[in-house]
C-alpha positions in Angstrom: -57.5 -16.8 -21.6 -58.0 -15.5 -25.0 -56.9 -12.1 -25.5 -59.7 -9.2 -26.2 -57.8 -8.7 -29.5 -58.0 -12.4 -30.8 -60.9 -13.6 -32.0 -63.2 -16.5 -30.7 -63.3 -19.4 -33.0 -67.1 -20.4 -32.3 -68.9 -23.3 -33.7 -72.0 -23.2 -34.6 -74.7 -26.8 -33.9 -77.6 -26.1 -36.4 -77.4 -23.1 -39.2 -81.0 -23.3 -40.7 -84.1 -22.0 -39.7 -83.4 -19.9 -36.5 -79.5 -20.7 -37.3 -79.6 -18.7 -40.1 -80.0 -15.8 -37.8 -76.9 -16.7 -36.0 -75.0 -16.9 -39.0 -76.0 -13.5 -39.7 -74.7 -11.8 -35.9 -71.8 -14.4 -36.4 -70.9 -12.6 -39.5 -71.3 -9.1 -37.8 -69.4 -9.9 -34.9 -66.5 -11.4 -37.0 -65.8 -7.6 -38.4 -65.9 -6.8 -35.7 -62.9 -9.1 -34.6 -64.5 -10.4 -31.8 -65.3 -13.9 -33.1 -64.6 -16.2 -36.3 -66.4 -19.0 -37.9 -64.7 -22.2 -37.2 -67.0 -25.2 -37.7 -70.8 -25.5 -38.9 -72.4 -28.8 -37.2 -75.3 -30.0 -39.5 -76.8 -33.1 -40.9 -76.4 -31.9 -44.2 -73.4 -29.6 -44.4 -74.5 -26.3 -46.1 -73.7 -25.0 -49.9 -71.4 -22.5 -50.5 -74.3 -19.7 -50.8 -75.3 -20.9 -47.6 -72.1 -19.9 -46.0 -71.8 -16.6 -47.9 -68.9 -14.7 -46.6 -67.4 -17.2 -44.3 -65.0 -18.8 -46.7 -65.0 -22.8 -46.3 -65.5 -23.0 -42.2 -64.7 -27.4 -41.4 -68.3 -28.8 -41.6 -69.2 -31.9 -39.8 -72.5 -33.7 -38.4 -70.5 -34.9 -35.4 -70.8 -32.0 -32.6 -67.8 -33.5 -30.3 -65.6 -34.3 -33.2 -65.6 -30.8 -34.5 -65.0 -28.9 -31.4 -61.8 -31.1 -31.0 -60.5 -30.8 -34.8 -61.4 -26.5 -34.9 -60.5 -26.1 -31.0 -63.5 -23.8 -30.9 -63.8 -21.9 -27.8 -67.5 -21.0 -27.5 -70.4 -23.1 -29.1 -73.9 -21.9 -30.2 -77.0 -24.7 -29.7 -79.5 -23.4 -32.3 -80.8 -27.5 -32.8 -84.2 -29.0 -32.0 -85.0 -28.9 -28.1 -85.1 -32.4 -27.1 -81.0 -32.2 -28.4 -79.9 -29.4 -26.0 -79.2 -31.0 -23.4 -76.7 -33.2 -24.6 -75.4 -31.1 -27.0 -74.4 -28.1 -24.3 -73.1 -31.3 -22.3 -70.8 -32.1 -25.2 -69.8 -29.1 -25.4 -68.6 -28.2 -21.9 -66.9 -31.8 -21.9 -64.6 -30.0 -24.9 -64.2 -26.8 -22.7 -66.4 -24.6 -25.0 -68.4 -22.4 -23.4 -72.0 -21.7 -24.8 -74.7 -19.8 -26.4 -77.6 -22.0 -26.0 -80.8 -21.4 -27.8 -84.2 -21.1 -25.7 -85.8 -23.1 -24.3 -83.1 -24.9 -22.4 -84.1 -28.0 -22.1 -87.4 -29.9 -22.7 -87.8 -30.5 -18.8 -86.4 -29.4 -15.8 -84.9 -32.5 -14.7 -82.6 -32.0 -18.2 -82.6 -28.3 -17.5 -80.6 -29.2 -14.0 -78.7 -31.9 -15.8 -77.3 -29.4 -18.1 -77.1 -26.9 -16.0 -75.3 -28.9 -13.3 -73.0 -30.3 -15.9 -72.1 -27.0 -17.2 -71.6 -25.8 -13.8 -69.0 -29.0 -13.4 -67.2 -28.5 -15.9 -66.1 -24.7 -15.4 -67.5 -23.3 -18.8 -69.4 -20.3 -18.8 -73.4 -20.9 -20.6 -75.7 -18.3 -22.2 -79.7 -19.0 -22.7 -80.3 -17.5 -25.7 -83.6 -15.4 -24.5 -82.4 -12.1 -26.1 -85.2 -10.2 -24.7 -83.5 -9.9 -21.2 -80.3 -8.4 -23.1 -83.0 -4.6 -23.4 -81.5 -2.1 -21.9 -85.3 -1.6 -21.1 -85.2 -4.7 -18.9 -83.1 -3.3 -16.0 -84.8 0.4 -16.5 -88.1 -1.0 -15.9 -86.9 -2.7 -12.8 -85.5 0.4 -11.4 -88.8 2.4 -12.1 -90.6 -0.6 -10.0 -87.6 -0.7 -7.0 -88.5 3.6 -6.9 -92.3 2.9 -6.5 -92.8 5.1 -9.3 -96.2 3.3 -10.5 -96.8 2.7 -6.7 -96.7 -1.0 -5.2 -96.6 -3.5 -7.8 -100.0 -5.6 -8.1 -98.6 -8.0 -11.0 -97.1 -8.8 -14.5 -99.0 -9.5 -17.1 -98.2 -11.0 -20.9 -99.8 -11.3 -24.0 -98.4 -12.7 -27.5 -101.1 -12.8 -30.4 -99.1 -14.5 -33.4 -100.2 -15.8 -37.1 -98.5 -19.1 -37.5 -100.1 -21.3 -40.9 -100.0 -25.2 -41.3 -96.6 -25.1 -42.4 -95.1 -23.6 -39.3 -96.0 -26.9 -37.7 -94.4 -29.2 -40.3 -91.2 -27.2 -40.9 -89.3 -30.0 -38.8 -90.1 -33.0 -37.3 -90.5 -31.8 -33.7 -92.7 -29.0 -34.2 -96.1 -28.7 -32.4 -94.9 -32.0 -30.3 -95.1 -33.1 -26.9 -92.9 -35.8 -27.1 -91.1 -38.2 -30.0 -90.9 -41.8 -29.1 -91.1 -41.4 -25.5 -89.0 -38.4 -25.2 -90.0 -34.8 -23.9 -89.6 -32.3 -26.3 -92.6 -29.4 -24.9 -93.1 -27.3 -27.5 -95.8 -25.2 -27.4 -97.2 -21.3 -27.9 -95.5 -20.8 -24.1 -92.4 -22.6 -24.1 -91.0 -21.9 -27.7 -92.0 -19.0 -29.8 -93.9 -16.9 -27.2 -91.1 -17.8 -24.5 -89.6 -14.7 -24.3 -93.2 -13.2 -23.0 -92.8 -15.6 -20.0 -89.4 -15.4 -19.7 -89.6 -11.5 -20.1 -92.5 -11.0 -17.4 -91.2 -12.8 -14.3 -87.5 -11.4 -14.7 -89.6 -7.9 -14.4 -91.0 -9.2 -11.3 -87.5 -9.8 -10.1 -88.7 -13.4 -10.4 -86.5 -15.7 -12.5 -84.6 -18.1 -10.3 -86.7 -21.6 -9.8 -87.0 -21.3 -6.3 -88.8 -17.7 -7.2 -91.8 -19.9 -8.1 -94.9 -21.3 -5.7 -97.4 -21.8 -7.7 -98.4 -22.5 -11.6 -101.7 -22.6 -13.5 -102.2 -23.6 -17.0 -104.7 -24.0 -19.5 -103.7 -25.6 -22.9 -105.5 -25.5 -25.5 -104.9 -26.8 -29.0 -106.9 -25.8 -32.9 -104.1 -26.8 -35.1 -104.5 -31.1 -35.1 -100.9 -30.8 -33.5 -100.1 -32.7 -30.2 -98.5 -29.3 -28.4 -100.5 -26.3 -27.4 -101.3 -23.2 -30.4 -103.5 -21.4 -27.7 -102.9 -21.3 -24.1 -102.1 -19.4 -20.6 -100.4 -19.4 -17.8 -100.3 -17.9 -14.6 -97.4 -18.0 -11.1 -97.6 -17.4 -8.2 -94.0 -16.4 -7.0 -93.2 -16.4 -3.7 -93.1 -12.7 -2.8 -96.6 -12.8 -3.4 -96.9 -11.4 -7.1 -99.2 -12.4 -10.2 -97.6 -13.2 -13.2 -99.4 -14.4 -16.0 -99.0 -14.9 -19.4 -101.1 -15.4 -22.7 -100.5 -16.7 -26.2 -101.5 -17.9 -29.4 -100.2 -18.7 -32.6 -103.7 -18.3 -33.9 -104.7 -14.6 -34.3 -106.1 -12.9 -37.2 -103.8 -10.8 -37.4 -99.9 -10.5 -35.8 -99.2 -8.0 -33.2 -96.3 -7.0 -31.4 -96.3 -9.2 -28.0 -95.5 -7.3 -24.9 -95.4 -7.8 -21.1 -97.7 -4.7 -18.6 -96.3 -4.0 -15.3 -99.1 -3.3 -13.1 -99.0 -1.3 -9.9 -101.1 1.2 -7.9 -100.7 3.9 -9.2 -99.4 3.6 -12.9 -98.1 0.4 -15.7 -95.4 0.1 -17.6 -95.8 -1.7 -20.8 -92.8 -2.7 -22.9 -93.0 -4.5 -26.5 -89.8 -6.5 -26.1 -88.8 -6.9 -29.3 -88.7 -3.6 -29.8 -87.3 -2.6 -26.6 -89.9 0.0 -26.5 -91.5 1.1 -22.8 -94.6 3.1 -22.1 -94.5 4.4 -18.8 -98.2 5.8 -17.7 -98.9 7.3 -14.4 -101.1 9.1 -12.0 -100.9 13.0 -12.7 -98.3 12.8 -15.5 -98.4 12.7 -19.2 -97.3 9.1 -21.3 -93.7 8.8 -21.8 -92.6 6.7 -24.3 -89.1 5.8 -24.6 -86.8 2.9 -27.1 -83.8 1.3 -25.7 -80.9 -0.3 -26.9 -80.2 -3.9 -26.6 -76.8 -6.1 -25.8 -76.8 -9.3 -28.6 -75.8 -12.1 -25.7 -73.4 -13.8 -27.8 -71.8 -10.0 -27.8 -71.9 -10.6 -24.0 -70.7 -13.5 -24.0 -67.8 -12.7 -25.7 -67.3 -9.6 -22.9 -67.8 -12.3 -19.9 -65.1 -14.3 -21.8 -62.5 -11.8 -22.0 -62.8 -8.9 -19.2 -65.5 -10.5 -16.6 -68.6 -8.6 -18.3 -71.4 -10.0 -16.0 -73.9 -12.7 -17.8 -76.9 -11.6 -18.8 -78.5 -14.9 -19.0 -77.0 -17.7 -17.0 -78.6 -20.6 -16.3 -80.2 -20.1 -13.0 -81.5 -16.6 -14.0 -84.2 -19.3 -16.1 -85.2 -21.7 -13.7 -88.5 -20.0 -12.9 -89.2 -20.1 -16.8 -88.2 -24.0 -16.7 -90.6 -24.4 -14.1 -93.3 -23.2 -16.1 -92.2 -25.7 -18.9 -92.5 -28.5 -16.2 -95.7 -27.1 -15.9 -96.8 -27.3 -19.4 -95.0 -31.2 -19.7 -97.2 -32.5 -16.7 -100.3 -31.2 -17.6 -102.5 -33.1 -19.4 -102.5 -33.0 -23.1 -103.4 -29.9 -24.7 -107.4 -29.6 -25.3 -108.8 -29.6 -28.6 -110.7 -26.8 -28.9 -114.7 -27.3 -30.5 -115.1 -26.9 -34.4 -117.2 -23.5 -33.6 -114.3 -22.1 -31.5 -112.0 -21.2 -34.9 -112.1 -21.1 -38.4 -109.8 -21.9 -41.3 -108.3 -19.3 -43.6 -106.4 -19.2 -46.9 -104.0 -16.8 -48.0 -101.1 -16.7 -49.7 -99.1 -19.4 -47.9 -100.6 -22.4 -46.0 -103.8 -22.6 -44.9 -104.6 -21.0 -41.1 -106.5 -21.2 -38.0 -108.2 -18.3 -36.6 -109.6 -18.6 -33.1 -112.1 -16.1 -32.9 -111.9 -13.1 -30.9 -108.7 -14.6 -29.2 -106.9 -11.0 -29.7 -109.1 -9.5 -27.2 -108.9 -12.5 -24.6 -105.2 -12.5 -24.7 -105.2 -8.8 -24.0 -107.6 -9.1 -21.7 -105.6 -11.5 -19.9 -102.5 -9.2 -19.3 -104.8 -6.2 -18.0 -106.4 -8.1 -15.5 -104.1 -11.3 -14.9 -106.7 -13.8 -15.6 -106.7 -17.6 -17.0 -109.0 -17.6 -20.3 -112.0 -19.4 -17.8 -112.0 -16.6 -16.2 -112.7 -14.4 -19.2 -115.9 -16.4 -19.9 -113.9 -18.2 -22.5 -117.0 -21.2 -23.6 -114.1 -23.4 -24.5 -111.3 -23.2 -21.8 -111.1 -26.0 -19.0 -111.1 -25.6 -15.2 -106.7 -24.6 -14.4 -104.1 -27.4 -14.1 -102.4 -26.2 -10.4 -98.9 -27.0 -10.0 -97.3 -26.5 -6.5 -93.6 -26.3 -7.3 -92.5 -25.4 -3.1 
C-alpha cells in the first residue's frame, strides 16, 4: 500500500465542463501532498492554460493505456454517463481505484455490472454525490434516531433551477434518453438535481436498493429535449416512509434546492449545498446551524491509506439507481401544453419558464405529493414501479 506521505498519482477521464472542477480539488489536494496529477484522458488533450499549474501531466484519449504507462493508483470518471460503466470497469481491470462521477450508470443492470465488477476486482469505488460527504448528513440522522422532531412521517425534496437552451446543447448527450439505442437517462432527477434524491432517502436511512418498494414518477418535458426538464418522484421504502422529490430546470428564478425532514412534532430542512440545517420544533425557538463537509476524493484518499470508512460506496446508491430505472422505463417524458410555460430572453440563451412551478415544487416537499396531486392541469396520472 501506498504510504500516507506519498502521494497518489490519480488520472483524471474527462477535464471539461464538470472536470474542470476536479482539476481544481486535484490541484488543492496536490499541496496538500496527498495526490498528484498523472494523466488527463480526453478526446482533445487540453492546452497548456488548461492545465495551469500541473506542469505537462501524459495526456491520452485511450483510458486503459494511460493508467498502464502513468501506473496511476486512483481514477476519476467525470465523462458522459452512458461511458461510466465501462470506463470504472477499465479502470479496476488496471487496479485503480475510483472516484466516479454521479450518476453511476445509466441503468441499473450497468449500475450492478459495474458495481459487481468493481467489487471483483478488489478496488475500492467512490460515487461522486458530494452531498452525503455534510457533516450535516449524519447530524440530521442522529436528530431523527433521538426522536427529536417526533416519529418521522417523510422526506421531502425540491430543486427549482434556471437552465437556458444552451445547457441542453453543451454535449451531445444532454437532455437524452438514449443515443442509438443506448441508455443514457438524463434528466432534472437523475443528473443535475440527483443530489436532492440522492440526499433525501439516505436521510431516511434509505439508500441501499433493496431499501426501495415502491416508485412513482411523473415526467414532464418544456424544453423540445427527449429527457425530462420538469418532473417528480415519489418511494415508497420499505420501512414504510414517503420520500419524494421535485425538480425543474425551468424556474424563474434559481433557488437553493434542499431536502425537509418531516416528523410529528418538528422538520429539519437542510440546503445541501450549503450544508446548512434548520431544525424547527414544538416549544423551542429555530436553530440554524452550517456544517462542514469531507471532499470524497479527500476520503478516498483516507480509505486508501489508513481504512477511513467510504462515504459513498456503491451499494450506499442502489436505492437512487432504482429511481433512475424508474425514470428509464417510464414512458417518454410528456410535453407539456404551449400555455403551461413561456419563453424568456436574457443575457444568454433563450429560456423556458413554467409558470408558477416554484410553488408546486415547494409544495411538493411540504406535503409529499406528485404534481397531480397539486391540481397541476398539465401533469399525467403516476407511472408505479414495484421494485420488491
Amino acid at each position: 500500500m501506498t504510504s500516507a506521505r506519498e502521494p497518489f498519482p490519480v488520472v483524471l477521464a474527462g477535464a471539461r465542463g464538470h472536470g474542470r472542477s476536479h482539476l481544481v480539488n486535484i490541484r488543492r489536494l496536490e499541496r496538500l501532498g496527498l495526490v498528484r496529477l498523472a494523466g488527463v484522458c480526453e478526446l482533445r488533450p487540453l492546452e497548456a492554460e488548461e492545465l495551469d499549474g500541473f506542469g505537462t501531466p501524459e495526456q491520452s484519449d485511450d483510458l486503459g493505456a494511460l493508467l498502464a504507462s502513468t501506473g496511476a493508483r486512483i481514477a476519476v470518471v467525470c465523462t458522459p454517463i452512458q461511458t461510466h460503466t465501462d470506463l470504472a470497469l477499465i479502470a479496476a481491470r488496471h487496479g485503480a481505484h475510483l472516484l466516479l462521477e454521479k450518476p453511476p450508470a445509466p441503468s441499473y443492470a450497468e449500475f450492478r455490472r459495474m458495481a459487481d465488477g468493481v467489487a471483483a476486482a478488489g478496488v475500492a469505488c467512490q460515487i461522486g454525490f458530494q452531498s452525503l460527504g455534510s457533516h450535516a448528513v449524519p447530524m440530521i440522522r442522529r436528530l431523527i434516531g433521538e426522536g427529536t422532531i417526533g416519529e418521522l412521517l417523510g422526506v421531502g425534496g425540491a430543486g427549482a433551477w434556471v437552465r437556458d437552451e444552451a445547457y441542453f446543447r453543451r454535449a451531445p448527450w444532454a437532455g437524452r434518453r438514449r443515443i442509438d439505442g443506448a441508455d443514457v437517462v438524463d434528466g432534472a432527477l437523475t443528473n443535475p438535481l440527483a443530489h436532492a434524491v440522492a440526499t433525501a432517502l439516505a436521510l431516511d436511512g434509505s439508500s441501499r436498493a433493496e431499501d426501495v418498494e415502491l416508485i412513482e414518477t411523473e415526467l414532464l418535458r418544456a424544453y423540445a429535449i427527449e429527457s425530462d426538464d420538469t418532473s417528480c418522484v415519489r418511494i415508497l421504502t420499505t420501512q414504510g416512509t414517503r420520500v419524494s422529490v421535485a425538480a425543474t430546470l425551468c424556474a424563474e428564478t434559481p433557488s437553493e434546492p434542499y431536502v425537509v425532514v418531516h416528523g410529528t412534532r418538528g422538520r429539519i430542512t437542510f440546503w445541501y449545498k450549503q450544508d446548512r440545517v434548520l431544525l424547527q420544533r414544538a416549544g423551542h425557538g429555530p436553530e440554524e446551524s452550517v456544517h462542514g463537509r469531507t471532499d470524497l476524493l479527500e476520503n478516498l484518499v483516507g480509505h486508501l491509506t489508513d481504512g477511513t470508512e467510504l462515504l459513498v460506496p456503491p451499494e450506499a446508491t442502489g436505492a437512487f439507481m432504482r429511481v433512475v430505472e424508474a425514470v428509464r422505463l417510464a414512458p417518454d417524458p410528456l410535453e407539456l401544453p404551449a400555455d403551461a410555460w413561456r419563453s424568456e430572453s436574457g443575457e444568454g440563451a433563450p429560456r423556458r419558464v413554467v409558470h408558477g412551478i416554484a410553488g408546486l415544487v415547494a409544495a411538493s416537499a411540504d406535503t409529499l405529493s406528485l404534481y397531480s396531486e397539486l391540481n397541476a392541469s398539465w401533469a399525467p396520472p403516476p407511472r408505479k414501479a414495484v421494485c420488491r
